[in-house]
PDBQT receptor file of N, H, CA, C and O in Angstrom, charges set to zero:
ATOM      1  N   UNK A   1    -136.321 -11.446   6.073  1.00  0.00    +0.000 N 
ATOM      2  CA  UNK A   1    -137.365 -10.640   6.646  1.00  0.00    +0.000 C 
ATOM      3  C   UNK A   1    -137.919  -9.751   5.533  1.00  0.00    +0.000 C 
ATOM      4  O   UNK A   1    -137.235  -9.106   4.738  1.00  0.00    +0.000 OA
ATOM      5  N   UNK A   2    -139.311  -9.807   5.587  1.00  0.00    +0.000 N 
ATOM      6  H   UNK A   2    -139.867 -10.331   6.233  1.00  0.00    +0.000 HD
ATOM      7  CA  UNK A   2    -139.870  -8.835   4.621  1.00  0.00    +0.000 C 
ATOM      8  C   UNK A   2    -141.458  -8.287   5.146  1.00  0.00    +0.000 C 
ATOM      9  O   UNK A   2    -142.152  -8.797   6.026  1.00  0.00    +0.000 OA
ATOM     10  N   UNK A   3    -141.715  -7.286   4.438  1.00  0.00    +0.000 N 
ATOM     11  H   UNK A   3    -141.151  -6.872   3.723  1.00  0.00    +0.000 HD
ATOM     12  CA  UNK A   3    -143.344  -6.611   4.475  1.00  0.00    +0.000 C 
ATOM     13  C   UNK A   3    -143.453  -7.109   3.610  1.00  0.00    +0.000 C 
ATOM     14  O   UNK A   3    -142.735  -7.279   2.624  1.00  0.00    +0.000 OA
ATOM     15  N   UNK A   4    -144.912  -7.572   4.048  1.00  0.00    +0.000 N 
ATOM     16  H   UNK A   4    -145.494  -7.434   4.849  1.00  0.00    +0.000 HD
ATOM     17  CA  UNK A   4    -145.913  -8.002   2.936  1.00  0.00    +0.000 C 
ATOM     18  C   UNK A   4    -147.312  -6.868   3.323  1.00  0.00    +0.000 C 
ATOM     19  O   UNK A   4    -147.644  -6.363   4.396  1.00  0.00    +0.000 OA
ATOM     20  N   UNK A   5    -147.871  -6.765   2.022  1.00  0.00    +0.000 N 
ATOM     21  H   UNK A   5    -147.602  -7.175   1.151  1.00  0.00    +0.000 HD
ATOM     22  CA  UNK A   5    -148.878  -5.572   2.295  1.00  0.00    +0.000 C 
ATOM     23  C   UNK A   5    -150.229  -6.701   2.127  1.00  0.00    +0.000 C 
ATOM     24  O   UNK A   5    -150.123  -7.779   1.541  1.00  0.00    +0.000 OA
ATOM     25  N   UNK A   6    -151.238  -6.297   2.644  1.00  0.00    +0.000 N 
ATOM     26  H   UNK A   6    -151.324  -5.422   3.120  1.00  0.00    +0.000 HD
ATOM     27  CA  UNK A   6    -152.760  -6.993   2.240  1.00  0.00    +0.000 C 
ATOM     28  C   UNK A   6    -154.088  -6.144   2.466  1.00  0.00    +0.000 C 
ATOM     29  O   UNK A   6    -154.212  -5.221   3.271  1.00  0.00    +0.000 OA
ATOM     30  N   UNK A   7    -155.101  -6.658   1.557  1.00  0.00    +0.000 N 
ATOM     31  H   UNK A   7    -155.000  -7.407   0.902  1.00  0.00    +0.000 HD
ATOM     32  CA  UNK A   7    -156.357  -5.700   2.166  1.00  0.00    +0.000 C 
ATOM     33  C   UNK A   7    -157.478  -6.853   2.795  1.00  0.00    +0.000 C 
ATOM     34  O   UNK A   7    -157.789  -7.993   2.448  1.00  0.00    +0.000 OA
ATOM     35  N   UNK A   8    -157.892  -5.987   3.846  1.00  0.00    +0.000 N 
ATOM     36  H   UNK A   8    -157.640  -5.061   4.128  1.00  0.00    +0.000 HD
ATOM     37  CA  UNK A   8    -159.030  -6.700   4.681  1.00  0.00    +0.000 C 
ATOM     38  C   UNK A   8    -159.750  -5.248   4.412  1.00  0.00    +0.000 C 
ATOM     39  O   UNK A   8    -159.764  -4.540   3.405  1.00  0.00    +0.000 OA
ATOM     40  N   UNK A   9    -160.337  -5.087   5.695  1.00  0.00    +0.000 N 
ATOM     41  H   UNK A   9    -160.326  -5.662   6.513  1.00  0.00    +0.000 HD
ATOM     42  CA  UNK A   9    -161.231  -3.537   5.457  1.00  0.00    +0.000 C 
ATOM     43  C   UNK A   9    -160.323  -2.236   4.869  1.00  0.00    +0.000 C 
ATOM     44  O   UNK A   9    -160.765  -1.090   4.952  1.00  0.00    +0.000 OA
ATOM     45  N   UNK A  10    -159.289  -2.471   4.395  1.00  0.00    +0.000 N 
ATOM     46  H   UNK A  10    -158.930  -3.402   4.328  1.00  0.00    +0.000 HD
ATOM     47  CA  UNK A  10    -158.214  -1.463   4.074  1.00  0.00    +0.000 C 
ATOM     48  C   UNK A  10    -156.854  -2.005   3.798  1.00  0.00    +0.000 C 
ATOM     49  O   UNK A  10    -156.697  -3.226   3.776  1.00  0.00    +0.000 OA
ATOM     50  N   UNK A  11    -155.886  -1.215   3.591  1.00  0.00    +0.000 N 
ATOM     51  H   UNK A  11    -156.013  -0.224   3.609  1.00  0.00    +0.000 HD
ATOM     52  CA  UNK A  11    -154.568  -1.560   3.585  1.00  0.00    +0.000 C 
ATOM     53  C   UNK A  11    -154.057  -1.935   4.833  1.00  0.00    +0.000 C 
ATOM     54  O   UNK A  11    -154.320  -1.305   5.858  1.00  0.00    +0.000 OA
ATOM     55  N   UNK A  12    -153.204  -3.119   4.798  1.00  0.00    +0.000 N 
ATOM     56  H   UNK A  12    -152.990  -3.631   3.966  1.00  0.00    +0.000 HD
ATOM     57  CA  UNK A  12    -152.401  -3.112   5.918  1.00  0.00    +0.000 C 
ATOM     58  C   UNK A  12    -150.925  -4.104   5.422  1.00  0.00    +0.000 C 
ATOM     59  O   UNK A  12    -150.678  -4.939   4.551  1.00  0.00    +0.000 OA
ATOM     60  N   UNK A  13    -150.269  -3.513   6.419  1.00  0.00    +0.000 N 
ATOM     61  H   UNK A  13    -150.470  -2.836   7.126  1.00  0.00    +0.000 HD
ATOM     62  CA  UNK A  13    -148.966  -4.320   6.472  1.00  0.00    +0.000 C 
ATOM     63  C   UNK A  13    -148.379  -5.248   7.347  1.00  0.00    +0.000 C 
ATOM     64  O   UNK A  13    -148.782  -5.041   8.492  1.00  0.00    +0.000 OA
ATOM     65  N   UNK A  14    -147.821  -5.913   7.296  1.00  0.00    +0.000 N 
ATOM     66  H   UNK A  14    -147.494  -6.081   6.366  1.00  0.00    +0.000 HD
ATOM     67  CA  UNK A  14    -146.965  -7.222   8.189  1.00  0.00    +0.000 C 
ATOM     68  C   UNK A  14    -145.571  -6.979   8.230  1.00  0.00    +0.000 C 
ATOM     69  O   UNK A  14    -145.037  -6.689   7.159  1.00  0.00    +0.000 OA
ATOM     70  N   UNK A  15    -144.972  -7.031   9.112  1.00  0.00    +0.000 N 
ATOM     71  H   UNK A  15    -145.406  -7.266   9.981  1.00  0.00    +0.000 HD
ATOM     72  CA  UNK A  15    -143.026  -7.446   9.178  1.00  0.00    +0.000 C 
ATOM     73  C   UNK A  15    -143.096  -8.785   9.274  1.00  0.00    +0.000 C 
ATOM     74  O   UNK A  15    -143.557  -9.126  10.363  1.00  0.00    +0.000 OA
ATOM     75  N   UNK A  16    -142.702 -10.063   8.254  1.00  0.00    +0.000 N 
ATOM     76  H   UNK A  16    -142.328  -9.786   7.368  1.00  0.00    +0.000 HD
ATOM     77  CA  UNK A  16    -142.418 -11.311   8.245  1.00  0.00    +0.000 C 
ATOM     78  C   UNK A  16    -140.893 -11.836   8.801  1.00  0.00    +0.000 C 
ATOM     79  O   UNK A  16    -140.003 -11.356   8.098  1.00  0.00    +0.000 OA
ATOM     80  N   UNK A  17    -140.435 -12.614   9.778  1.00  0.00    +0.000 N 
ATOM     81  H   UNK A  17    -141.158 -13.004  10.349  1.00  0.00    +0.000 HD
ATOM     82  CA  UNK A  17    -139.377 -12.885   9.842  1.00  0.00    +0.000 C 
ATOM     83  C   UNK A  17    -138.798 -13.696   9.182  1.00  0.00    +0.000 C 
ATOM     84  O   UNK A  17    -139.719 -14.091   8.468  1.00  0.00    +0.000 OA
ATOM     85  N   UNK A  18    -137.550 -14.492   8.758  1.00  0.00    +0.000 N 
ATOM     86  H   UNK A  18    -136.802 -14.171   9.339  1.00  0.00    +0.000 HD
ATOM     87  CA  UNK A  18    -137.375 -15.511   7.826  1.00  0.00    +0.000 C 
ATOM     88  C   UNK A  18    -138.308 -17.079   7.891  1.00  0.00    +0.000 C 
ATOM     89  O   UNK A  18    -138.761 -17.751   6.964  1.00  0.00    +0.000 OA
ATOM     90  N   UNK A  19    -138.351 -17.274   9.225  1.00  0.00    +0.000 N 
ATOM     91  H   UNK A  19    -137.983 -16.728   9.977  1.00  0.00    +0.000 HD
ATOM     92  CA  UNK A  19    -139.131 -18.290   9.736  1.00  0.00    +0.000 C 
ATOM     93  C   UNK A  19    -140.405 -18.149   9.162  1.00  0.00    +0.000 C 
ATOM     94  O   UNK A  19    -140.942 -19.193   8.794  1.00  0.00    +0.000 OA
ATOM     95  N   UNK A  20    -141.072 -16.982   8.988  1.00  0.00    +0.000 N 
ATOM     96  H   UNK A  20    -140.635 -16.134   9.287  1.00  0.00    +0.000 HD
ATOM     97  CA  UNK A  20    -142.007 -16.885   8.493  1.00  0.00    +0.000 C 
ATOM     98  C   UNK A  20    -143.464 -16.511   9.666  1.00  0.00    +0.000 C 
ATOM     99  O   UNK A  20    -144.665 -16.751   9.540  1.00  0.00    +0.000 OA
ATOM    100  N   UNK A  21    -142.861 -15.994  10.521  1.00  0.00    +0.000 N 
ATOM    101  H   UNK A  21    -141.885 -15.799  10.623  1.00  0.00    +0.000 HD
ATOM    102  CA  UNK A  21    -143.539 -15.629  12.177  1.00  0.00    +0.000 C 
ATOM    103  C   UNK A  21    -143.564 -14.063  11.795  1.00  0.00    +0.000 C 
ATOM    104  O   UNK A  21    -142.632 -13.323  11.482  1.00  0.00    +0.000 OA
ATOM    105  N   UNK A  22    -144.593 -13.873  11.892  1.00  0.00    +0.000 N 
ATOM    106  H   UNK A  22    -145.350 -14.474  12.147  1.00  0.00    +0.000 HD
ATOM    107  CA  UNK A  22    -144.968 -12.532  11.805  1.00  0.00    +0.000 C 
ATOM    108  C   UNK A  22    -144.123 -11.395  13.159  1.00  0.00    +0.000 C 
ATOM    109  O   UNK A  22    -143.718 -11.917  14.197  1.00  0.00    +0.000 OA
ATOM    110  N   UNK A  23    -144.044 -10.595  13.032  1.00  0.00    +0.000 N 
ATOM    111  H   UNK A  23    -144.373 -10.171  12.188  1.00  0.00    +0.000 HD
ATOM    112  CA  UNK A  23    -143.000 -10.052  14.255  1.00  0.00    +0.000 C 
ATOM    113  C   UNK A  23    -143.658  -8.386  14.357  1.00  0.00    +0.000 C 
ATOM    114  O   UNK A  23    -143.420  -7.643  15.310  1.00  0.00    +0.000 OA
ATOM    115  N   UNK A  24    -144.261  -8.119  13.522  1.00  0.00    +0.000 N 
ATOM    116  H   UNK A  24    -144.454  -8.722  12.748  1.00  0.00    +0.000 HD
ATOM    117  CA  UNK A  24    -144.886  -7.010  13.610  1.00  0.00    +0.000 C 
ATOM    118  C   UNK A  24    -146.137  -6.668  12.487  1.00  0.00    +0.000 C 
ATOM    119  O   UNK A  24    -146.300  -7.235  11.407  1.00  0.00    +0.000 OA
ATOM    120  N   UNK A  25    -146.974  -5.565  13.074  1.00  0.00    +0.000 N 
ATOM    121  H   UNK A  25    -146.842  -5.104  13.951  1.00  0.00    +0.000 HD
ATOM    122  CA  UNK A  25    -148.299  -5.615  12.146  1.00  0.00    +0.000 C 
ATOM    123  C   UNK A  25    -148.737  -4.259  12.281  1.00  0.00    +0.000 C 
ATOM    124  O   UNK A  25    -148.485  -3.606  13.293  1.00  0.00    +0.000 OA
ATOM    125  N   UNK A  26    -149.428  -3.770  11.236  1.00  0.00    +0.000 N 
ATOM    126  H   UNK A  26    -149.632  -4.300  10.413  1.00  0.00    +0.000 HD
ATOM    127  CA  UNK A  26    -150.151  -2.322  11.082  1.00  0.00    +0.000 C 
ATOM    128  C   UNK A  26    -150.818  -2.326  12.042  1.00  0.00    +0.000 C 
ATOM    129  O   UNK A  26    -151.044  -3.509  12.293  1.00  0.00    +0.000 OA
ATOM    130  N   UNK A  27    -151.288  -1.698  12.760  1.00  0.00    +0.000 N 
ATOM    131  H   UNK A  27    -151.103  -0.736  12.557  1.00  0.00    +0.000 HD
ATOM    132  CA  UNK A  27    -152.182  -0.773  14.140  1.00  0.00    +0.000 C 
ATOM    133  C   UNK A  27    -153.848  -0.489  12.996  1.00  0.00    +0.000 C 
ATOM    134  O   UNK A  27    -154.984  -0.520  13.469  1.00  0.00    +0.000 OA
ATOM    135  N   UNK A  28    -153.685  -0.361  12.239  1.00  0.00    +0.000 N 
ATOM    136  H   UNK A  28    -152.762  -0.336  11.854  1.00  0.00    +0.000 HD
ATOM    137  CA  UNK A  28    -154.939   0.381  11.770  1.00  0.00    +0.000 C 
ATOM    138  C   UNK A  28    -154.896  -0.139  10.235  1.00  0.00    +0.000 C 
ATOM    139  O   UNK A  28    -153.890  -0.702   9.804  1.00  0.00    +0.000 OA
ATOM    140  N   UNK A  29    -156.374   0.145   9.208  1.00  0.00    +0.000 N 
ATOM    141  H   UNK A  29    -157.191   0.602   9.559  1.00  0.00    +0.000 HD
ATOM    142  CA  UNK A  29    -156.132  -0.378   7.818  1.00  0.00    +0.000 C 
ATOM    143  C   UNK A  29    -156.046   0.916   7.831  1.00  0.00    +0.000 C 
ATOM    144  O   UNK A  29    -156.208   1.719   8.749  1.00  0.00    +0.000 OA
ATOM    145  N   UNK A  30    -155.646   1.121   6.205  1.00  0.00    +0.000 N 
ATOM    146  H   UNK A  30    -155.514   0.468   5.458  1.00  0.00    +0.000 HD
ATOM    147  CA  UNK A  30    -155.537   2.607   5.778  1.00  0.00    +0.000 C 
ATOM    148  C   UNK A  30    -156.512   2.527   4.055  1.00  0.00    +0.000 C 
ATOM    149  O   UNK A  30    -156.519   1.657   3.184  1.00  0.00    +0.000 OA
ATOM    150  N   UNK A  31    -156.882   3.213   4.110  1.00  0.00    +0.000 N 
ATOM    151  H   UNK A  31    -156.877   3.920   4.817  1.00  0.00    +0.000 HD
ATOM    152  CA  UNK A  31    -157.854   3.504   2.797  1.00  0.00    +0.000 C 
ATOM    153  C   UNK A  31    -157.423   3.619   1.354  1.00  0.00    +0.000 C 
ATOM    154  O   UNK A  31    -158.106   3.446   0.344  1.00  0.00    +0.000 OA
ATOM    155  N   UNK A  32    -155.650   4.075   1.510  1.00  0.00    +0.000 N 
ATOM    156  H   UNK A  32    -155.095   4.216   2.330  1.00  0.00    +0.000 HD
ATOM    157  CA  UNK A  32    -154.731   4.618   0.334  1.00  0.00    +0.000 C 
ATOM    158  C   UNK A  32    -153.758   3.591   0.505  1.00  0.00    +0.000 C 
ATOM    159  O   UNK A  32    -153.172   3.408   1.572  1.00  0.00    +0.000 OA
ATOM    160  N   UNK A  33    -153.581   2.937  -0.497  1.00  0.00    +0.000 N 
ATOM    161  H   UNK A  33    -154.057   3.086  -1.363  1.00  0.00    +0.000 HD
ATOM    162  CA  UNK A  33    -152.081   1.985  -0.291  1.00  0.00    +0.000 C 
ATOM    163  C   UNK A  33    -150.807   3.197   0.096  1.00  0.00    +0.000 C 
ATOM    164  O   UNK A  33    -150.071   3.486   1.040  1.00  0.00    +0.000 OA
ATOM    165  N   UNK A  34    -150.978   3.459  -0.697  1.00  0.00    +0.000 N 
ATOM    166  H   UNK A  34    -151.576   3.225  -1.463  1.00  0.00    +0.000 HD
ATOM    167  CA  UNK A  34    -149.787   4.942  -0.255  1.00  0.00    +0.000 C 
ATOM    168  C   UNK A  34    -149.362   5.112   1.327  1.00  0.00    +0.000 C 
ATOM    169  O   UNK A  34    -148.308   4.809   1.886  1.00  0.00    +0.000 OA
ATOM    170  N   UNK A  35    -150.729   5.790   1.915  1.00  0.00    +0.000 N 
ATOM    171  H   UNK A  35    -151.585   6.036   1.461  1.00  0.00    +0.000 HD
ATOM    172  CA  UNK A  35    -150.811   5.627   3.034  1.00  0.00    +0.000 C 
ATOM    173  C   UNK A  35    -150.246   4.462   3.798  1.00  0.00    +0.000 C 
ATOM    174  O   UNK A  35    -149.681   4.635   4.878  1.00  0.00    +0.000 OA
ATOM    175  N   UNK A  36    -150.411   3.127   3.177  1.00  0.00    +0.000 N 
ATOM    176  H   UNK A  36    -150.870   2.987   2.300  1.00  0.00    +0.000 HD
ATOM    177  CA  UNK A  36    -149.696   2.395   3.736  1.00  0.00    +0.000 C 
ATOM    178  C   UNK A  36    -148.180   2.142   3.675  1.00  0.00    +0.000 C 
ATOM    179  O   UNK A  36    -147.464   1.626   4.532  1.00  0.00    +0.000 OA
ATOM    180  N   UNK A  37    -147.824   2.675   2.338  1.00  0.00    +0.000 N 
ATOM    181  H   UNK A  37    -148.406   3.094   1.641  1.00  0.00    +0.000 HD
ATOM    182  CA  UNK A  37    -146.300   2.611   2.390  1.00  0.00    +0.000 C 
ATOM    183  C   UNK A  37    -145.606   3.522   2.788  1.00  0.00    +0.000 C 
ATOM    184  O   UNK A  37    -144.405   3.328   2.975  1.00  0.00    +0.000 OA
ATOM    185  N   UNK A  38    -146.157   4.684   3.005  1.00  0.00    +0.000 N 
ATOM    186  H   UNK A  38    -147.132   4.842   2.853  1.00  0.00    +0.000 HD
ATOM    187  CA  UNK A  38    -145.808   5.691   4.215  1.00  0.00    +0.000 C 
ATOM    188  C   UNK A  38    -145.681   4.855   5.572  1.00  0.00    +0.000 C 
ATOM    189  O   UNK A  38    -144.618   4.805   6.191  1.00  0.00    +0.000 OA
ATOM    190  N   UNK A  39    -146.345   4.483   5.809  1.00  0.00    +0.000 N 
ATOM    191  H   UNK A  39    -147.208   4.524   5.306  1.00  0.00    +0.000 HD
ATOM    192  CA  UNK A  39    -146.627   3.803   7.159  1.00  0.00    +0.000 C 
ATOM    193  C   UNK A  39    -145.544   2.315   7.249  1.00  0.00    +0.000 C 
ATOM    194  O   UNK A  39    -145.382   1.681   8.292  1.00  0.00    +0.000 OA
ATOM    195  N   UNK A  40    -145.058   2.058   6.257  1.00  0.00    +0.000 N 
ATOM    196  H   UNK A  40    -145.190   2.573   5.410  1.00  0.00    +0.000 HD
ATOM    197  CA  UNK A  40    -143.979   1.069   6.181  1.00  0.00    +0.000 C 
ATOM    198  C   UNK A  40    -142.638   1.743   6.227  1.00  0.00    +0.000 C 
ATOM    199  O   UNK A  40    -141.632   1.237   6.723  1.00  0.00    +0.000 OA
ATOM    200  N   UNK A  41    -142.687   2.564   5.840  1.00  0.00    +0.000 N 
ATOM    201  H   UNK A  41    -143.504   2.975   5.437  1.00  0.00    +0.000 HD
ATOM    202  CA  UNK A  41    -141.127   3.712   5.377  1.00  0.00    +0.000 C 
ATOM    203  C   UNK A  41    -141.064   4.399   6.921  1.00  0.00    +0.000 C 
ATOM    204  O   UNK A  41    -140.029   4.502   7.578  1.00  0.00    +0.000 OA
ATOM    205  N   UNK A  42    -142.282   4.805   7.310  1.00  0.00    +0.000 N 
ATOM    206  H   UNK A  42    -143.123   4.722   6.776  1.00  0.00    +0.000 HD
ATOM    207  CA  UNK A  42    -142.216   5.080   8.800  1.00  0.00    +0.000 C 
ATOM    208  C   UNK A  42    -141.447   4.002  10.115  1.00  0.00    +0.000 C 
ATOM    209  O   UNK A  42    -140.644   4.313  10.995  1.00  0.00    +0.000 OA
ATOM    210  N   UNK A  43    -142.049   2.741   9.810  1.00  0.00    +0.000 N 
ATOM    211  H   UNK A  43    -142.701   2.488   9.095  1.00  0.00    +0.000 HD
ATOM    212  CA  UNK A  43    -142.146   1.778  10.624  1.00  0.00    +0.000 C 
ATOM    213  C   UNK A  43    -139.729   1.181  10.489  1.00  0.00    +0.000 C 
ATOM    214  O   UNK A  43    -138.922   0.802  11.337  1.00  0.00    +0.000 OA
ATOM    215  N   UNK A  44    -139.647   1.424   9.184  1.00  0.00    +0.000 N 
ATOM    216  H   UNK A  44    -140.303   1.732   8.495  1.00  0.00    +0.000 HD
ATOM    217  CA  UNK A  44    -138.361   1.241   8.551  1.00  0.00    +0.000 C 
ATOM    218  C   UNK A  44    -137.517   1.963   9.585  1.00  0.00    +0.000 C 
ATOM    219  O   UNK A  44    -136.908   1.434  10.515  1.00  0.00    +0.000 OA
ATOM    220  N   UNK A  45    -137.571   3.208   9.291  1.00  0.00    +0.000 N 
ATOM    221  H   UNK A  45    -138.065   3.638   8.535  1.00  0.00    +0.000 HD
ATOM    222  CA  UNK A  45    -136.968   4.468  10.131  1.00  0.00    +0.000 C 
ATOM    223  C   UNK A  45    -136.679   4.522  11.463  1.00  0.00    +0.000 C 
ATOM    224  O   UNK A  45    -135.729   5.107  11.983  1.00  0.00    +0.000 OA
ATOM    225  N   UNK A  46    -137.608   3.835  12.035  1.00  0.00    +0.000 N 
ATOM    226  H   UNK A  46    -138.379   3.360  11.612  1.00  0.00    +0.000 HD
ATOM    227  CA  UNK A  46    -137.866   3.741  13.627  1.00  0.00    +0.000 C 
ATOM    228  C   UNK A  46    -136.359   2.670  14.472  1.00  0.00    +0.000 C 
ATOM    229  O   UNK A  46    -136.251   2.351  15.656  1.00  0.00    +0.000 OA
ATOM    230  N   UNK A  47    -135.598   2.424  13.531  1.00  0.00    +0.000 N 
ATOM    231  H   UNK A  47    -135.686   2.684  12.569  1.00  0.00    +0.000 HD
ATOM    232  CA  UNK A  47    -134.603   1.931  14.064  1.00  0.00    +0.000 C 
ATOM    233  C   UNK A  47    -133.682   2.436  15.406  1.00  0.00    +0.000 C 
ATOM    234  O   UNK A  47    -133.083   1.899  16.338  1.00  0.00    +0.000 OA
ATOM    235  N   UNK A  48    -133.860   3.339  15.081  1.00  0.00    +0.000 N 
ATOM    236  H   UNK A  48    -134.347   3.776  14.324  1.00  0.00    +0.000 HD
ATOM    237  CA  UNK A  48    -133.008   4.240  16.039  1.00  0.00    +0.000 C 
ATOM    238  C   UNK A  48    -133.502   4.717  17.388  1.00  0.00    +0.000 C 
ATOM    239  O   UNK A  48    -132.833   5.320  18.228  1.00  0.00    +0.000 OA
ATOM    240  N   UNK A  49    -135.279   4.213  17.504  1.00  0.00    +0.000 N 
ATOM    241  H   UNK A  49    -135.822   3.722  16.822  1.00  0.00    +0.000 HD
ATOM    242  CA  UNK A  49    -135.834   5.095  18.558  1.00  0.00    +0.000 C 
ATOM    243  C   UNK A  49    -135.299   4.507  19.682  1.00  0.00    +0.000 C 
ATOM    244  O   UNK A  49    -134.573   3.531  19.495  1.00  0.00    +0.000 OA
ATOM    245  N   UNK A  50    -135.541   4.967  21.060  1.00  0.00    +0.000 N 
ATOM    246  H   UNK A  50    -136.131   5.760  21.212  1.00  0.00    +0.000 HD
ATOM    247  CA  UNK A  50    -135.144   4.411  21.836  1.00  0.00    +0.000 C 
ATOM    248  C   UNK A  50    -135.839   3.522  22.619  1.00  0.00    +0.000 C 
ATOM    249  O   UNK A  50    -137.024   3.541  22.285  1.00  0.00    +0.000 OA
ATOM    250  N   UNK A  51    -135.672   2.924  23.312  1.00  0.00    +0.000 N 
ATOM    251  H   UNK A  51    -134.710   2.908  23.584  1.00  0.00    +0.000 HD
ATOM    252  CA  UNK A  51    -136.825   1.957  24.199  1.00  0.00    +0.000 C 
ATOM    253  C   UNK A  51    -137.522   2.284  25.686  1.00  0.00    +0.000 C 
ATOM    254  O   UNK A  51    -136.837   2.372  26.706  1.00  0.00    +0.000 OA
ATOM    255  N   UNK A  52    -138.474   2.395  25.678  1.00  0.00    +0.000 N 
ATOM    256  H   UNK A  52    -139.030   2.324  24.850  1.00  0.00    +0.000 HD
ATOM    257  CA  UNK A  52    -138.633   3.023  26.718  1.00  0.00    +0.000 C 
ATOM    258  C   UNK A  52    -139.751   1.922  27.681  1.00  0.00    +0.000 C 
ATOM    259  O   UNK A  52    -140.802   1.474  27.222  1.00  0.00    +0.000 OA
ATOM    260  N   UNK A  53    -139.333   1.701  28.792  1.00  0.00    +0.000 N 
ATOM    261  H   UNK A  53    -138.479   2.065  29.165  1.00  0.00    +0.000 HD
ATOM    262  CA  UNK A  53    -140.480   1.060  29.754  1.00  0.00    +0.000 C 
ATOM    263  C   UNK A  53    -141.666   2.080  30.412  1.00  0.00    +0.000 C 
ATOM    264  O   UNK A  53    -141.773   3.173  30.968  1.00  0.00    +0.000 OA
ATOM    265  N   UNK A  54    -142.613   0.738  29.868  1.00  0.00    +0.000 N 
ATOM    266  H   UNK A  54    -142.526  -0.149  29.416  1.00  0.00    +0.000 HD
ATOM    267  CA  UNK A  54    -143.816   1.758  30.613  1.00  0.00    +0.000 C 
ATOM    268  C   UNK A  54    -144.445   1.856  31.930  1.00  0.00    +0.000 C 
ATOM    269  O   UNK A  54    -145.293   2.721  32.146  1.00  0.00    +0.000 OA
TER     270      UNK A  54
């Protein structure tokens, strides 16, 4: 499993699974790659949240 970063109208990121099936994706481009690897280091972290039904 890995991020891969790309630009379309901005930065964005992907979660790749080994298969190679995308499993998650940036919400928004971002203007600053930075910004985007914030937004990956964010997305990292989130392990722990809890799950909640809506």
């Amino acid at each position: 499993m890995y991020y891969e970063k790309y630009r379309t109208d901005g930065w964005r990121w992907r979660l790749v699974a080994s298969n190679c099936r995308i499993i998650s994706m940036s919400s928004e481009a971002y203007v600053a790659e930075g910004d985007c690897d914030r937004s990956i280091e964010i997305n990292k972290g989130s392990s722990a949240a809890p799950v909640r039904r809506a």
